[in-house]
N, C-alpha and C positions, 0 to 999 in steps of 0.2 A: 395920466389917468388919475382917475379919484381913490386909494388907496389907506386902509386902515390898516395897523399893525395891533395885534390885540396882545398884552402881556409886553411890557417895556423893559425888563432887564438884560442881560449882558446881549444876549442874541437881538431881542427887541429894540431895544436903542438904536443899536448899530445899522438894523435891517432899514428903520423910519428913518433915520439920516441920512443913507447911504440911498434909497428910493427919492428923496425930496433932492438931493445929490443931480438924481438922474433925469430931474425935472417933473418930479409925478405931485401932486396934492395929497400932502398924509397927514393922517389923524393917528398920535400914537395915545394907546388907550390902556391903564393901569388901575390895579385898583390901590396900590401905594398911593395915595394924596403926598408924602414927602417926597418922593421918588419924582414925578408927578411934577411938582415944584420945581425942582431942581432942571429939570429934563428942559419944562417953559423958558428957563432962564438959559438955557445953552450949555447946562452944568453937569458933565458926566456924574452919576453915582458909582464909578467903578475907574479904575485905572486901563485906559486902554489909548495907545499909542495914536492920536490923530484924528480920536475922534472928539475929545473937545470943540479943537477949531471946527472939523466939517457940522456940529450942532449947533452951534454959536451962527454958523452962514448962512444952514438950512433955516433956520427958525429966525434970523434976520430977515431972510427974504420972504417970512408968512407963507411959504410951502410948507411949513410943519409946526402941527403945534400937538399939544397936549393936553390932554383930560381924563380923568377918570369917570366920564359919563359915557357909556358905550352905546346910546344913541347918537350918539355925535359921530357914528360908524356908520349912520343909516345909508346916507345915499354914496359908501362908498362900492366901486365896479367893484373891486377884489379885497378879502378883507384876509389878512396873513395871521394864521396863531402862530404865536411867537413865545406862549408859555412853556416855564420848567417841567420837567419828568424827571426828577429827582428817584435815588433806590427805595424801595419802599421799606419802612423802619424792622427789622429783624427778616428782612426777604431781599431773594434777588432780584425780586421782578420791578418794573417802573411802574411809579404812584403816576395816576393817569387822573387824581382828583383836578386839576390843576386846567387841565384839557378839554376836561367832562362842562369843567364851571364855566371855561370860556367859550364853550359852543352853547351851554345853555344861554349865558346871558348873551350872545349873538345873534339865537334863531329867533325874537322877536323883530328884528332888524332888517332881516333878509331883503332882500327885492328881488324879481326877479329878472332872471339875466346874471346875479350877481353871482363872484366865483370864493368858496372860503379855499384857501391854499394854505396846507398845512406846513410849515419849517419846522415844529417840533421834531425830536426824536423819538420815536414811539416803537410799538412792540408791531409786529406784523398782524394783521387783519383791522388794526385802529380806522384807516382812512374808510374802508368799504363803511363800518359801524355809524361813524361821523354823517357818513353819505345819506346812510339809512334816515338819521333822524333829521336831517337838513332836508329831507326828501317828502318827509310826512311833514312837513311845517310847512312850505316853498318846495314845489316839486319843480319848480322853472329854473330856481337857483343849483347849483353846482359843486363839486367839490373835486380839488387835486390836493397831489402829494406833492412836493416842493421842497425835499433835504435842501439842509444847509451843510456847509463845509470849513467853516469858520477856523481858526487856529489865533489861540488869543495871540494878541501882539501882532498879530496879523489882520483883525477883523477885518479892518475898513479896506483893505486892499483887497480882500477875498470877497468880497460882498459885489464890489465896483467892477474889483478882476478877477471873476472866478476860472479858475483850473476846468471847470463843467458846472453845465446846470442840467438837472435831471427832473421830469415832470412826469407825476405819476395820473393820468388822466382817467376820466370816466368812462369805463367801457373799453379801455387801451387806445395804444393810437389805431386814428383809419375809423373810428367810431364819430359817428355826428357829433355828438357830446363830446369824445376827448378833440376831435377837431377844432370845436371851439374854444375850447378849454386852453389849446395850443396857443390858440390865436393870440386870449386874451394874456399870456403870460409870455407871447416873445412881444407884445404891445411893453410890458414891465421892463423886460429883458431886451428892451431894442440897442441901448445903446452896448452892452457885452456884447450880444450878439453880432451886433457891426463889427465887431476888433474879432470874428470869428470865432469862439468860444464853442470848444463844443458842447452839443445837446443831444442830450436823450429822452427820448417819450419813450414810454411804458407805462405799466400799468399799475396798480397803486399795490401792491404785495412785492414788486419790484423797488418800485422807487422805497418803500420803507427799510427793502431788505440792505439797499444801497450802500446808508448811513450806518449801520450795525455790522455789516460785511467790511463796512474801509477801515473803521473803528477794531476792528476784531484784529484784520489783518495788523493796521498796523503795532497793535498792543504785541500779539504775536514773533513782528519781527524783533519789539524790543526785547523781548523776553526771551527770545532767541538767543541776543547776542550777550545779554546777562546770562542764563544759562553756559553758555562758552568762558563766559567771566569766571563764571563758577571752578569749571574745569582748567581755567590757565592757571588760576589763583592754587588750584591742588598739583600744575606741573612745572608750574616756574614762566610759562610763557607770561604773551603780555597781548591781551585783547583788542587794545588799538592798534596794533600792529596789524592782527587779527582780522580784523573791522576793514581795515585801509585794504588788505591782499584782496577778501571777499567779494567786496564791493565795487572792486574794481570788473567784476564779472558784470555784464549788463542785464542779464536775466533778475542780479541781485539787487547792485544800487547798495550807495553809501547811505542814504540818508535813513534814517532810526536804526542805524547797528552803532549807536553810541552805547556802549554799556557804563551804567553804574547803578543811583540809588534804582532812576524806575523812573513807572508813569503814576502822575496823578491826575488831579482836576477833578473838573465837574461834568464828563463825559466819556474817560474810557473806562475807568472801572466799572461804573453805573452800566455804561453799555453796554459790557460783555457779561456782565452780569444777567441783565434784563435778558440778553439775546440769550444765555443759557436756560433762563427760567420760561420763556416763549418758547425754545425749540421743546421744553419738557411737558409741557401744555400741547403743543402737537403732537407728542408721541414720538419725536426725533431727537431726544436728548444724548443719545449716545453719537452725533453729528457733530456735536460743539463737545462731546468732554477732552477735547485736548486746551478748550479753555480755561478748564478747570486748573490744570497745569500751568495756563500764564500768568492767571491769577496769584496762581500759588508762588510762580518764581518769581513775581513783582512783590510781592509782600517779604519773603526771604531777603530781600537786597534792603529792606531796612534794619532789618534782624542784624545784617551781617555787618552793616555801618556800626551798631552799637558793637561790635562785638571787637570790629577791628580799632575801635577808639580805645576799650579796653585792653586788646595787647599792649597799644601802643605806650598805656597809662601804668604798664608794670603788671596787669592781670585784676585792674581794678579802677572804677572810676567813681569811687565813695568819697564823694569828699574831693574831688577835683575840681578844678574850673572851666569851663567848654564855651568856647566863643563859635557861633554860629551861624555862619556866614548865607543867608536866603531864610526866606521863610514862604514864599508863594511856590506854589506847585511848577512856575519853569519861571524865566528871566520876562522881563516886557508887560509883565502879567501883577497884580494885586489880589489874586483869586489864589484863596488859603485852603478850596476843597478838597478831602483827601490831600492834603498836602504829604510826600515823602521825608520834604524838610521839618516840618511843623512835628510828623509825627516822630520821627528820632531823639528831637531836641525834649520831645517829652516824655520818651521812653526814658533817655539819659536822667531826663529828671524824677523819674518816678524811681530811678535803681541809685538816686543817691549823691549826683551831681547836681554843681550850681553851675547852670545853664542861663547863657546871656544870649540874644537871638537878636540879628539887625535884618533890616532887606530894606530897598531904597524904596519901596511903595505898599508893601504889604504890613508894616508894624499895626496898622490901624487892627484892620482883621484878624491879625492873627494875635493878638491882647484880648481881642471879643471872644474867640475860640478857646484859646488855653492862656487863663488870666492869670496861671499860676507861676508861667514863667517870666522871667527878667527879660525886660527889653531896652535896646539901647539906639541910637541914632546913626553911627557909622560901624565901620568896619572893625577902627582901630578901638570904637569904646568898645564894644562885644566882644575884643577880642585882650582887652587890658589884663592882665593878669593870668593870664589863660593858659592852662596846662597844655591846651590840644585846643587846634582851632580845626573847624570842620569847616569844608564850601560845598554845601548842600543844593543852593540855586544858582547856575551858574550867569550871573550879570554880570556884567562887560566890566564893571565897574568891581569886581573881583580878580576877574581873571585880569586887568591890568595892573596887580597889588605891586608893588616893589617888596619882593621877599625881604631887603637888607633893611630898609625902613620898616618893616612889618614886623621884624623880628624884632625891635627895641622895645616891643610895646606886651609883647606876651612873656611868660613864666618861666615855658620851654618852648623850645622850638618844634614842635611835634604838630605834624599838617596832614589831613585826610583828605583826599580830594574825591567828594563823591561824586561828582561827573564827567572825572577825566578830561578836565579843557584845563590843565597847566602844566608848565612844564617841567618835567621831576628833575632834570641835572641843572636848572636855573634855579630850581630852590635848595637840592642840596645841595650846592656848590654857596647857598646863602649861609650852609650852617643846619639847616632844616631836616626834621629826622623825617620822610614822605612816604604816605602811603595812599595808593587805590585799589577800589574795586578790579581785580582783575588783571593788575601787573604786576610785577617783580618789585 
């Protein structure tokens, strides 16, 4: 199919590589002119696991290319928004400028026949609105919902191999219009769909609700099991342990009951945010205030990183030195949003330590973010002289430290593990004074 991707950043890039990938003609369309650039040339602007190579192949074989002229979108069947919905600046709710600009400058374009499918993540009643004014411009053209489900570090695998794909159509399914709509999106979706992939049609206050409900949930499980952290860390128990019995339940599942610092990024705090300020706008805000709660125990777990660097510092981290082991918001990942790493390293430094911060792809970003702290290139220079070394992201390339070589190079030996993936009798049996979220 003839497909444009409108908006080329982290979600955008990956969705136009990954469609030229599956043999479709795409046009990825930005208004960055550098981004833009780089994109033509096969050149990610973002760290992300694999998809270099697959842009360098797509865009070799002239199934994908790049411009910033959103005419160049005209004669495509389906055109994808793939722009950001960032938190809006002092509100919870999502900035929807972003969304609003890419459907203006798309509805001179339209053809008819043609389908816009939205991937964004948006607030509920966005897609029916979008419909309305693709309708008064081009009533023959179309529009669905179309979540993404993306997991950095994961993109290109999630895109090619989705877990589900969910479409949210015109009129629901069993309607002419979403019938078509189907059509033209398991045409997109042909080769997932051969590997059996399951799908859902529904209807567009569904398919939006989707993305904001798996998002909620699973900030909630984490939050859960740092909550639990909370309460081991007041009895003596120990939350991995915790985690491991749990989750051994099938109802429950091991995966996000890792307790420590928390979640960041660039999509669940924004989302359950968003999702709290939409249900209040419907008059349903008391549905989601136990959101307000994850929020709140996600944020606490940075609080309590600093706090536990400070026992460990004597009752004081004025004047210490703090090596900083991550700076991206999880491992595999370059993406510094709401980071939990970034924001501790600067709370420590705003109460009076000198703080040194490495991560093997993030230093770029996070120098742009907070230029005020020290950065350094590995493990062992961030952590040279270092009263207390903290491992905030947890990269493979951490968790395989050799405690006994790692101890030659710091002050004292005093080690916080903020995401519980080491192992505490292998470091203190190194000499290592060890502490976490959440255990003895």
């Amino acid at each position: 199919m003839r497909i444009s991707v409108i908006g080329c950043g982290y979600l955008g890039a990956v969705h136009a590589a990954s469609m030229a990938k599956l043999g479709h003609d795409v046009v990825g369309v930005d208004t960055d002119a550098a981004k833009v650039e780089a994109l033509a040339q096969g050149e990610a602007p973002f760290y992300e696991p694999g998809l270099p190579e697959l842009l360098r192949e797509a865009v070799a074989t002239g199934r994908l290319i790049f411009t910033t002229d959103i005419g160049a979108a005209a004669d495509a069947q389906v055109h994808f928004l793939c722009v950001g919905t960032p938190q809006k600046r002092g509100e919870y709710a999502a900035d929807l400028r972003y969304v609003n600009s890419a459907v203006d400058s798309l509805l001179p374009h339209l053809a008819p026949g043609s389908l816009v499918a939205g991937k964004s993540t948006v607030p509920v009643g966005t897609a029916r609105g979008i419909a309305e004014r693709v309708a008064a411009v081009q009533p023959e053209a179309m529009v669905a919902w179309n979540p993404e489900f993306l997991r950095e570090g994961y993109a290109v695998k999630d895109t090619l191999h989705p877990d589900r794909i969910v479409y949210g159509v015109p009129g629901g399914p069993g309607s002419d219009r979403g019938r078509i709509a189907e059509v033209m999106l398991d045409e997109v979706y042909a080769a997932p769909l051969a590997e059996h992939t399951p799908k859902v049609v529904t209807d567009y206050t569904t398919a939006e609700l989707v993305k904001t409900a798996a998002n909620s949930f699973l900030a909630t499980k984490i939050s859960f099991i740092n909550a639990m952290a909370e309460l081991c860390e007041a009895t003596g128990a120990d939350v991995t342990q915790l985690a491991d019995a749990i989750g051994h339940d099938a109802r429950i599942g091991r995966k996000f009951l890792n307790a420590g610092l928390g979640f960041g990024g660039g999509c669940l705090p924004k989302d359950i945010r968003a999702f709290m300020a939409r249900a209040g706008e419907l008059g349903v805000d008391q549905a989601l205030s136990f959101l307000r709660e994850v929020d709140s125990i996600n944020m606490r777990r940075r609080v309590r990183m600093v706090d536990l660097a400070r026992e460990v510092c004597g009752g004081s981290i004025v004047g210490r030195r703090v090596g900083v082991l991550g700076a991206a918001f999880k491992p595999d990942s370059d993406d510094v949003r709401d980071s939990p790493a970034l924001n501790v390293a600067a709370q420590m430094q705003l109460q009076g330590a000198h703080v040194t911060v490495t991560d093997p792809q993030a230093v770029p970003n996070a120098e742009r973010a907070w230029p005020d702290l020290t950065f350094a290139a590995t493990a062992e220079a961030a952590a040279a002289g270092a009263d207390v070394v903290l491992l905030l992201t947890e990269w493979r390339e951490y968790r395989d430290l050799d405690p006994v070589a790692f101890g030659e190079v710091v002050a004292g030996k005093r080690l916080i593990d903020g995401r519980n993936v080491l192992d505490p009798a292998r470091w203190r049996a190194a000499g290592w004074t060890y502490r976490a979220l959440g255990r003895p």
